[in-house]
PLY file of the C-alpha trace (Angstrom):
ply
format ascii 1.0
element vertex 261
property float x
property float y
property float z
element edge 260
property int vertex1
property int vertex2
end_header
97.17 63.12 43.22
93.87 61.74 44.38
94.46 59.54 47.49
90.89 57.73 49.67
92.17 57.46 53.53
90.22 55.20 55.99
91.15 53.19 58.63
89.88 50.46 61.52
89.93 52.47 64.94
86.83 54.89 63.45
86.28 58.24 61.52
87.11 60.40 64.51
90.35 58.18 66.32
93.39 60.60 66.14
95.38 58.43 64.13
93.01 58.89 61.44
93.82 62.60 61.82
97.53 62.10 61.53
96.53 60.16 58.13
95.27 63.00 56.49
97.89 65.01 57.08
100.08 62.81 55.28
97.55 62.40 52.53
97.21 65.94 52.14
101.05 66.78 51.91
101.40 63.75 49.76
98.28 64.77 47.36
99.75 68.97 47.36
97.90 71.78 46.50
96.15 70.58 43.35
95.44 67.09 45.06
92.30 65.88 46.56
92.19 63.34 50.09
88.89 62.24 50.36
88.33 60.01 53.68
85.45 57.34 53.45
86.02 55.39 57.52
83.91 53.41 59.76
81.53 55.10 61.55
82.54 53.22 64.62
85.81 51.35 65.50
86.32 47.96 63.61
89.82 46.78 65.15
90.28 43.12 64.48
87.60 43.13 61.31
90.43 41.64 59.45
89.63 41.45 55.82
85.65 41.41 56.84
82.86 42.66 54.10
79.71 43.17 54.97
78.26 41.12 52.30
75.14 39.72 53.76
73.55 43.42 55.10
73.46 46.71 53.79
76.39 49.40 54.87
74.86 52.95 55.97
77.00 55.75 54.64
77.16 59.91 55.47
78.48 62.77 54.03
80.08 64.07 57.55
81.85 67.35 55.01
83.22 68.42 52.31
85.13 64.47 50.90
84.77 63.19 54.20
82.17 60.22 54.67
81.46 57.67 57.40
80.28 54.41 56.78
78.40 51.56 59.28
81.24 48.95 58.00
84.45 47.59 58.02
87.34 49.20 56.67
87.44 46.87 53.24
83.78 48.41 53.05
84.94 51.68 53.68
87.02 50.89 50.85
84.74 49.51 48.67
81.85 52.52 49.45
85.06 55.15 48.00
85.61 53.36 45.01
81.99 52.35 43.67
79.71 55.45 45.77
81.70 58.16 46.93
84.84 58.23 44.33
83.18 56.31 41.34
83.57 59.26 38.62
87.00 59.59 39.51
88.66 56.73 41.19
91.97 57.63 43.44
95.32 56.94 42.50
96.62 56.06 45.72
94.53 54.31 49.39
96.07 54.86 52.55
94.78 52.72 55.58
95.69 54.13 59.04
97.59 54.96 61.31
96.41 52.41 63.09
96.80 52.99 66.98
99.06 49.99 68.16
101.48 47.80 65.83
100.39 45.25 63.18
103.33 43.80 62.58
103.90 40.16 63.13
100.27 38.04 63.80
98.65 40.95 64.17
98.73 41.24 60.78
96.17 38.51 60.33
93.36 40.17 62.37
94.21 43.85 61.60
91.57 45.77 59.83
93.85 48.04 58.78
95.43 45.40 56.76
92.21 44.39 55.41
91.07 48.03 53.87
94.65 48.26 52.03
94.25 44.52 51.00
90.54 45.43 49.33
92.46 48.16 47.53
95.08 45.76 45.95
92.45 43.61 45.44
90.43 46.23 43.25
93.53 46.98 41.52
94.86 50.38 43.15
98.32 50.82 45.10
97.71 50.55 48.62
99.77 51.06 52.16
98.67 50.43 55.33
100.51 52.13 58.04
100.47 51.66 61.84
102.28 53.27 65.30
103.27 50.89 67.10
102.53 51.56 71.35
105.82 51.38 73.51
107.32 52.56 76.69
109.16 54.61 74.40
106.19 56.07 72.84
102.91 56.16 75.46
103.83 58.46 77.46
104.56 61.32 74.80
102.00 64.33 74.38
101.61 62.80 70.80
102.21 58.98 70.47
102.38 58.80 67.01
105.15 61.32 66.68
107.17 58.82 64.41
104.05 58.36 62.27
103.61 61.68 62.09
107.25 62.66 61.64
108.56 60.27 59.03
104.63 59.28 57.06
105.33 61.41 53.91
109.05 60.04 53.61
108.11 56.93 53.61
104.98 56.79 51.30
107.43 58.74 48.90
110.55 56.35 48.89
107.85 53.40 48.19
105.90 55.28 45.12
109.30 56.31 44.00
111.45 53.68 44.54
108.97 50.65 45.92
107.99 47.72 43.74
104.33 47.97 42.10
102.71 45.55 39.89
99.12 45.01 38.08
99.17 41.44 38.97
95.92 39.15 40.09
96.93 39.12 43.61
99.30 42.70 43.35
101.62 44.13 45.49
100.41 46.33 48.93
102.54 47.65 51.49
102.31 47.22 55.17
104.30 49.82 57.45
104.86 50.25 60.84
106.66 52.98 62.68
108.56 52.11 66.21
107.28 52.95 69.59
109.39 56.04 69.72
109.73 60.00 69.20
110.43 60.39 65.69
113.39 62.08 66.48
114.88 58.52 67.65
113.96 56.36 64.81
116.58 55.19 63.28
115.65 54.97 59.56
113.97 52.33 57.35
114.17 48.31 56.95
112.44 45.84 54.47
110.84 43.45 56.56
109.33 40.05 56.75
106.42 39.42 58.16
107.36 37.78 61.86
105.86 35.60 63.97
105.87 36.81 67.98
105.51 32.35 70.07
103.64 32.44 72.59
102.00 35.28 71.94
98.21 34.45 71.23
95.08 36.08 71.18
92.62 34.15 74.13
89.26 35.14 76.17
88.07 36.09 79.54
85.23 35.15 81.07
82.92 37.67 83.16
79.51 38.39 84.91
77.72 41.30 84.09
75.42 43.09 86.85
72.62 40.96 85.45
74.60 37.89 86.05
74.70 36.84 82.52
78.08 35.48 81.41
80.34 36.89 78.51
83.74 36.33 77.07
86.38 39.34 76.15
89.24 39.07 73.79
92.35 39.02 74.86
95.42 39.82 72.66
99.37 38.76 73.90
102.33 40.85 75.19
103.61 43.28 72.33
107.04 44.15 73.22
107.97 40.24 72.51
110.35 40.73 69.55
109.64 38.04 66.42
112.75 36.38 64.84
115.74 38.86 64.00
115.36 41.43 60.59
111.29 40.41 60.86
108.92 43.27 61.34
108.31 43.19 64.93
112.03 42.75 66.03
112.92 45.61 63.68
110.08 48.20 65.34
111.74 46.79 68.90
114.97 48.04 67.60
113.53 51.61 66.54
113.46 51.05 62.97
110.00 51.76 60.62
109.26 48.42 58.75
107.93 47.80 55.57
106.74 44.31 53.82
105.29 43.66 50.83
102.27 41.54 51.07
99.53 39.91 48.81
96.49 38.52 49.64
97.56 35.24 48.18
97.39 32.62 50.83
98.76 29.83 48.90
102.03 28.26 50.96
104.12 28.17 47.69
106.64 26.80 49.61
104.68 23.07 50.33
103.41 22.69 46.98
105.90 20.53 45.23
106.32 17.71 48.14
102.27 17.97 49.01
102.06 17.04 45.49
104.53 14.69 45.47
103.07 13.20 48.58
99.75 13.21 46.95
100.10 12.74 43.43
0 1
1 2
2 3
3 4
4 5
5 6
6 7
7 8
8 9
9 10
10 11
11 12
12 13
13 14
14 15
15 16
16 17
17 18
18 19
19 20
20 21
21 22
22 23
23 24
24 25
25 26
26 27
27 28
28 29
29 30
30 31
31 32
32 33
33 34
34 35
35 36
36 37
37 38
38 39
39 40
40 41
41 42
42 43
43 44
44 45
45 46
46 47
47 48
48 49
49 50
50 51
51 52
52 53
53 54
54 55
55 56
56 57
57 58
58 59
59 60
60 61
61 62
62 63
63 64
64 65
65 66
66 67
67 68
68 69
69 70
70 71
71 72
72 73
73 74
74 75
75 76
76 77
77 78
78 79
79 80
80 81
81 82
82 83
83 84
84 85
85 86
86 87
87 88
88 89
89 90
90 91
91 92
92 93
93 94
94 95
95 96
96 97
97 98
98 99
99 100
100 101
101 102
102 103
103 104
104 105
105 106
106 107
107 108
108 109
109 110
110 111
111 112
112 113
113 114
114 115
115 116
116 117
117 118
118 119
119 120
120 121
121 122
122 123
123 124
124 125
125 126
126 127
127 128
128 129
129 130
130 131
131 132
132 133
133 134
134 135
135 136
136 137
137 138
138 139
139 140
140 141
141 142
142 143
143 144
144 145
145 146
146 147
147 148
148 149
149 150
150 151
151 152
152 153
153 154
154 155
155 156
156 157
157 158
158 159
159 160
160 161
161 162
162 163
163 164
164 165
165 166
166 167
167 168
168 169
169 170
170 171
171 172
172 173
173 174
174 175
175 176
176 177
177 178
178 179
179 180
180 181
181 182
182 183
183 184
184 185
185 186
186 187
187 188
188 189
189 190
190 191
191 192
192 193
193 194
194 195
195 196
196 197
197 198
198 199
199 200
200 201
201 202
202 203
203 204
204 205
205 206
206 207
207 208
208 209
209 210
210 211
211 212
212 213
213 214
214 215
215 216
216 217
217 218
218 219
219 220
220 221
221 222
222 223
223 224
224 225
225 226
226 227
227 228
228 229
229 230
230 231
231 232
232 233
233 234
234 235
235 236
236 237
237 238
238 239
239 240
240 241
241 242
242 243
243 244
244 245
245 246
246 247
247 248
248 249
249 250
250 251
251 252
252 253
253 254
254 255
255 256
256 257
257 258
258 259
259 260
């Protein structure tokens, strides 16, 4: 198995590391991981291209490359640069350092690299470790990433739903904030939706008295609504949800046209 690796936190973050572990006990001896990430971190890039500006890229070693882009570039350098003679059968996007379950999900550029996959027709899973009491204070806090990764990239290539549709099928997973040792297994989960939990900004000076504004994300140990993604990492369990990049909201169509027509 061929399988491209890359990720939003930046070439040399550790969960990156942890990745291609996975990758490489996933891929086996006659497999190839070849990593193509951003040269620097690009946390919150969301689905971001870099359309309007050319993307640096450098061979670092032997299939490992860094790019001056976002993850879905990072992505899109493997596939058409890097890997073009001999695509991958398999992109892996993490593990991202902190959960993006829930909202998060909307910002995450780890989302966003597995989404360009699906998008360019390949099987994608982005993966994440989601930061806890239970978790920060370990020598390794993404134990449970590291522990249970090639499980649970097997059960979804062997058992997980894939299609070769317009929009198709990517996986999002995201392992508790706990020693691998105490997860508790695997759930199917919805996407959830953490209220009041927002991102917002913060003003301050700089020595030279000019004014800026820093990002703010919300409290991450709020669970969403019961059997949704976040709530199930809160309760120790690794989530996975299927996702497309279809943004349609199926679910309004037939009164907005009824309202409308």
């Amino acid at each position: 198995m061929r399988i491209l690796i890359t990720n939003d936190d930046g070439i040399n973050a550790p969960g990156l590391s942890v990745l291609a572990a996975i990758a490489e006990e996933l891929a086996g001896p006659s497999g190839e991981v070849w990593t193509v990430a951003p040269a620097f971190e690009q946390s919150g890039v969301a689905h971001k291209i870099s359309y309007t500006h050319p993307t640096m890229i450098a061979e670092l070693g032997p299939r490992r490359w860094a790019a001056e882009g976002s993850p879905a570039d990072c992505v899109l350098a493997g596939l058409h640069d890097v890997m073009r003679d001999a695509p991958p059968d398999l992109v892996l996007s993490g593990v991202n350092r902190g959960n993006n379950s829930a909202e998060n999900v909307l910002y995450s550029g780890t989302i966003g690299g597995a989404m360009e996959a699906a998008l360019q027709g390949l099987p994608a899973i982005a993966m994440s470790q989601y930061y806890g009491p239970g978790n920060v204070s370990l020598d390794d806090p993404f134990d449970a990433a590291a522990g249970h990764g090639v499980a649970t990239v097997r059960r979804l290539l062997d058992a997980g739903l894939w299609d070769d549709g317009d929009y198709r099928l990517f996986y999002n997973v995201n392992f508790p904030p706990l020693s691998a040792a105490d997860v508790r297994g695997l759930k199917v989960a919805a996407q959830g939706f953490r209220r009041d939990v927002t991102f917002g900004v913060e003003a301050h000076l700089s020595p030279s008295g000019r004014r800026f504004l820093w990002v703010k994300g919300g409290r991450q140990n709020v669970p969403s609504e019961p059997g949704t993604d976040a709530a199930v990492n809160l309760d120790g369990w690794i989530s996975v949800t299927p996702m497309r990049a279809d943004l349609t909201a199926h679910d309004a169509l037939d009164e907005l046209t009824q309202r409308l027509g």
